[in-house]
C-alpha positions as CSV (number, residue, x, y, z in Angstrom):
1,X,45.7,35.2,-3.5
2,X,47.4,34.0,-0.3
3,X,45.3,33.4,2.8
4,X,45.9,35.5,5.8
5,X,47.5,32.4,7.8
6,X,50.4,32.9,4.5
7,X,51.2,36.2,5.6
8,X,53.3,36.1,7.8
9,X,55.0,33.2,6.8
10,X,55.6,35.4,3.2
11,X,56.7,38.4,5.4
12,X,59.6,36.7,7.4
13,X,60.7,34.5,4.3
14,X,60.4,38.2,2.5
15,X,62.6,39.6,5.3
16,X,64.8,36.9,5.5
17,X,66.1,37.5,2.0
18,X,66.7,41.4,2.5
19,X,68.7,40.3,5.4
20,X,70.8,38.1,3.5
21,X,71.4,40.7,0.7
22,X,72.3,43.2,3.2
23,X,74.7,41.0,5.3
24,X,76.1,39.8,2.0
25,X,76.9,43.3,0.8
26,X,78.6,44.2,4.4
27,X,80.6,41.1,4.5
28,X,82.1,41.8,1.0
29,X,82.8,45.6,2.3
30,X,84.8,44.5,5.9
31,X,88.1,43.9,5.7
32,X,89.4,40.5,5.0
33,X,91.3,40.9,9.1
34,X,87.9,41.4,10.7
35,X,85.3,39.2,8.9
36,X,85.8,36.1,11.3
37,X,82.9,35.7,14.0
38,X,83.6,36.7,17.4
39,X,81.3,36.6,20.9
40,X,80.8,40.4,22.0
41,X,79.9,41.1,25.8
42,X,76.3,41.4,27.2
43,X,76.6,45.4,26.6
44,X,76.7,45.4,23.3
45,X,74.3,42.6,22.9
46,X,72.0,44.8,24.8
47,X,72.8,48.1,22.9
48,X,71.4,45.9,19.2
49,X,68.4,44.4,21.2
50,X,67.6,48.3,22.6
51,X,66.6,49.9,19.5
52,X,67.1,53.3,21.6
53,X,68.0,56.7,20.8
54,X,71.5,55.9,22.2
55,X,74.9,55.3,20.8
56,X,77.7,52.9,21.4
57,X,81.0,53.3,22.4
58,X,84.2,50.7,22.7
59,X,87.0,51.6,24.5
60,X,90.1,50.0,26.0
61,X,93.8,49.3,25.8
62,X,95.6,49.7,22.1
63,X,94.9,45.7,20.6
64,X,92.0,44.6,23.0
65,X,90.1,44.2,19.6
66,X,88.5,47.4,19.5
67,X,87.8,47.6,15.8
68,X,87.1,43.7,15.3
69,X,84.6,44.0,17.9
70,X,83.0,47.4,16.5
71,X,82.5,45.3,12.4
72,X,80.8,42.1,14.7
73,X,78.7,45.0,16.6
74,X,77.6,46.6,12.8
75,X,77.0,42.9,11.9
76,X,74.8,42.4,14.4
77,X,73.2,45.4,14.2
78,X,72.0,45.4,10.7
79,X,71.2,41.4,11.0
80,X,68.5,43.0,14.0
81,X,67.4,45.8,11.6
82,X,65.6,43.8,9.1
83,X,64.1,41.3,12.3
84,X,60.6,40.7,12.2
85,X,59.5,42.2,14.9
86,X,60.4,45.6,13.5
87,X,58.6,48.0,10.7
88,X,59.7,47.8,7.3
89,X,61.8,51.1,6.9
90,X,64.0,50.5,3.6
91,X,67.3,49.1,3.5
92,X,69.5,50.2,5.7
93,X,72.4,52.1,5.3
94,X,75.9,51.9,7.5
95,X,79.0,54.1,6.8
96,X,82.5,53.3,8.3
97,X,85.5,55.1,8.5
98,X,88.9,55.1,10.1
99,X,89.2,58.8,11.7
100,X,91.9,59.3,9.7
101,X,90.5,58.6,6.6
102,X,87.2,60.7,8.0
103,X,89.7,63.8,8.5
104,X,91.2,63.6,5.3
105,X,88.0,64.0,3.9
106,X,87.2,66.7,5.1
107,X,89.8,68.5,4.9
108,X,90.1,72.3,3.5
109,X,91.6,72.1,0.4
110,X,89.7,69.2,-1.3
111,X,86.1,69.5,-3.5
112,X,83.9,71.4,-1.6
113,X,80.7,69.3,-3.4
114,X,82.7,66.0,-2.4
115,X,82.8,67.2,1.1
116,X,79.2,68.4,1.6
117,X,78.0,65.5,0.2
118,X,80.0,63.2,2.5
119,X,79.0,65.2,5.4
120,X,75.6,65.2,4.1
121,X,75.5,61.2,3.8
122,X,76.9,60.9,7.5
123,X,74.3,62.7,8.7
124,X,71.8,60.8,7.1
125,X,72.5,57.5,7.4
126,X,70.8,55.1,9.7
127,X,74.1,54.1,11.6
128,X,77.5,55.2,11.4
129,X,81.3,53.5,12.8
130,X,84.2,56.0,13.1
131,X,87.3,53.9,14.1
132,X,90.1,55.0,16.6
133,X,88.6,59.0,16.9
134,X,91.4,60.1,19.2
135,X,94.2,59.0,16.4
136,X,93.7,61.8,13.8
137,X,95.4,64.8,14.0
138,X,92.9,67.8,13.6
139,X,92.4,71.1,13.1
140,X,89.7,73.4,13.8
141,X,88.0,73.2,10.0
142,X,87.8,69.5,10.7
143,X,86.1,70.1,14.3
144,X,83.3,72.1,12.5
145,X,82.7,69.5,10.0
146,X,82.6,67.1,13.2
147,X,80.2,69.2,14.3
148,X,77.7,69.4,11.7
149,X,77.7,65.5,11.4
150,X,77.6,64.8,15.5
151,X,75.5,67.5,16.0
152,X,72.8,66.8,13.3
153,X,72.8,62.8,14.5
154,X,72.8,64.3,17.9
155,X,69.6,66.2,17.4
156,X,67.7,63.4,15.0
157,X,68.4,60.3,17.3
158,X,70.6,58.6,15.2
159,X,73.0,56.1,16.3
160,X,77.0,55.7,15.7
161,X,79.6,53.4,17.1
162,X,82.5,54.7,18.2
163,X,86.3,53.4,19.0
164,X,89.0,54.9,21.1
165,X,91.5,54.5,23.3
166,X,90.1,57.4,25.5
167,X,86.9,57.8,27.1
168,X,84.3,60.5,25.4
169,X,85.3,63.0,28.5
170,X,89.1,63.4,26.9
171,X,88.1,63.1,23.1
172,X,87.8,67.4,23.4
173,X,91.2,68.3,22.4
174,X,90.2,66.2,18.8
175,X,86.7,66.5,18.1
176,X,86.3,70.2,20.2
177,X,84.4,70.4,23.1
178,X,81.1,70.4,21.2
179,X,81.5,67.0,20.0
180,X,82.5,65.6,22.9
181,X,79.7,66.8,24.8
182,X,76.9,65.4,22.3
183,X,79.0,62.2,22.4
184,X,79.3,61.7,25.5
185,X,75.3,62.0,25.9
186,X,74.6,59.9,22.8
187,X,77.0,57.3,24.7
188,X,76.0,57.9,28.1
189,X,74.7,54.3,28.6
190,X,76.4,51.7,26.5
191,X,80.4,53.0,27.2
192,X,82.2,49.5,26.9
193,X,85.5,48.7,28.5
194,X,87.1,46.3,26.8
195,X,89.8,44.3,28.6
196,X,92.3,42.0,27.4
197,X,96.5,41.6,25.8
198,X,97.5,43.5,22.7
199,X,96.0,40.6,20.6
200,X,98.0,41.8,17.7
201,X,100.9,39.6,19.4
202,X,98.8,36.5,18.3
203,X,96.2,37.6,15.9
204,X,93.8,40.6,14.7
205,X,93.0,43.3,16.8
C-alpha cells in the first residue's frame, strides 16, 4: 500500500506516461514537413492554457505557416490535456483534415454508413483541425454535413482549430452562412493573424 505522500508522486509519473503515449502516437500521425518544433505567439499559448469553451482560429497570407503552426498548436494542446492540474477524462482524441479531403468525404455519392460515421466521430471528438477551409470547392450537400459537425460542437462546447486564408466573416460562400456564424462565435476570441513571407521560398509552410 503506498502512503498518501506517494500519491501524487504515482499520479504525475502515471500521467506522465499517458502523455508520452499520446504525443508518441500524434507525432507518428503529422506529416514528416511539420513535425519540427516551432515557437507559436502568446495567443495561441493562451488559447492551450484557457481550457475554455472557445475555439481557435489561424489566419494569414498563403505560406506564413499556417498549417505548421496549427500541428505545434494540436501538440501543445494534447501535451496540456493530460497536465496535472486537470481531471482524468480518458485519452484524448484529435481528428485532422485538409478541407479537401473533409469534402470528399462527404460527399453525395460515397457509403452513406462511412459518412455518418465520420460525421459522427467529428462531432464527438475532443478537438478537431480542418486545414485551409476556404480552399475546397462545395456544394450545398457538403454545407449540411458542415453543419451537423459545427453545429453539434457548437452547441456541446467543443473546441476546433481552424486555418484559412480568410477571416470567419467571408468563410459563408464555403461553409454557408450557418457555419460561418457558429464559427465565428466559437472563434470570437482567439482569431490569430499570422504575419510573415511565403516561407515555402525557404522552407515548410
Amino acid at each position: 500500500m503506498h502512503s498518501d505522500s506517494e500519491g501524487p508522486d504515482l499520479r504525475k509519473e502515471w500521467l506522465q506516461q499517458r502523455t508520452n503515449g499520446a504525443l508518441s502516437r500524434f507525432h507518428e500521425t503529422t506529416p514528416l514537413i511539420y513535425r519540427k518544433r516551432i515557437d507559436v505567439p502568446k495567443e495561441v499559448t493562451d488559447w492551450v492554457a484557457g481550457w475554455g469553451s472557445g475555439s481557435l482560429f489561424l489566419t494569414g497570407h498563403i505560406g506564413v505557416g499556417k498549417t505548421h503552426m496549427a500541428w505545434e498548436t494540436c501538440r501543445l494542446w494534447l501535451k496540456a490535456f493530460y497536465g496535472p492540474e486537470r481531471p482524468w477524462n480518458g485519452a484524448a482524441t484529435i481528428y485532422t483534415y485538409r478541407s479537401t479531403a473533409l469534402f470528399d468525404a462527404l460527399r453525395p455519392d460515397g457509403p452513406d454508413e462511412v459518412r455518418r460515421t465520420l460525421i459522427k466521430t467529428l462531432q464527438d471528438a475532443d478537438l478537431v483541425f480542418v486545414d485551409d477551409l476556404a480552399a475546397a470547392k462545395v456544394t450545398e450537400w457538403t454545407q449540411e454535413r458542415l453543419f451537423e459537425i459545427f453545429d453539434e460542437r457548437y452547441i456541446n462546447q467543443r473546441p476546433v482549430i481552424i486555418t484559412s486564408d480568410v477571416l470567419p466573416a467571408d468563410l459563408g460562400p464555403v461553409t454557408g452562412p450557418r457555419v460561418a456564424s457558429r464559427l465565428g462565435e466559437m472563434c470570437r476570441d482567439s482569431v490569430v493573424w499570422l504575419e510573415g513571407d511565403d516561407r515555402r521560398r525557404g522552407e515548410a509552410a
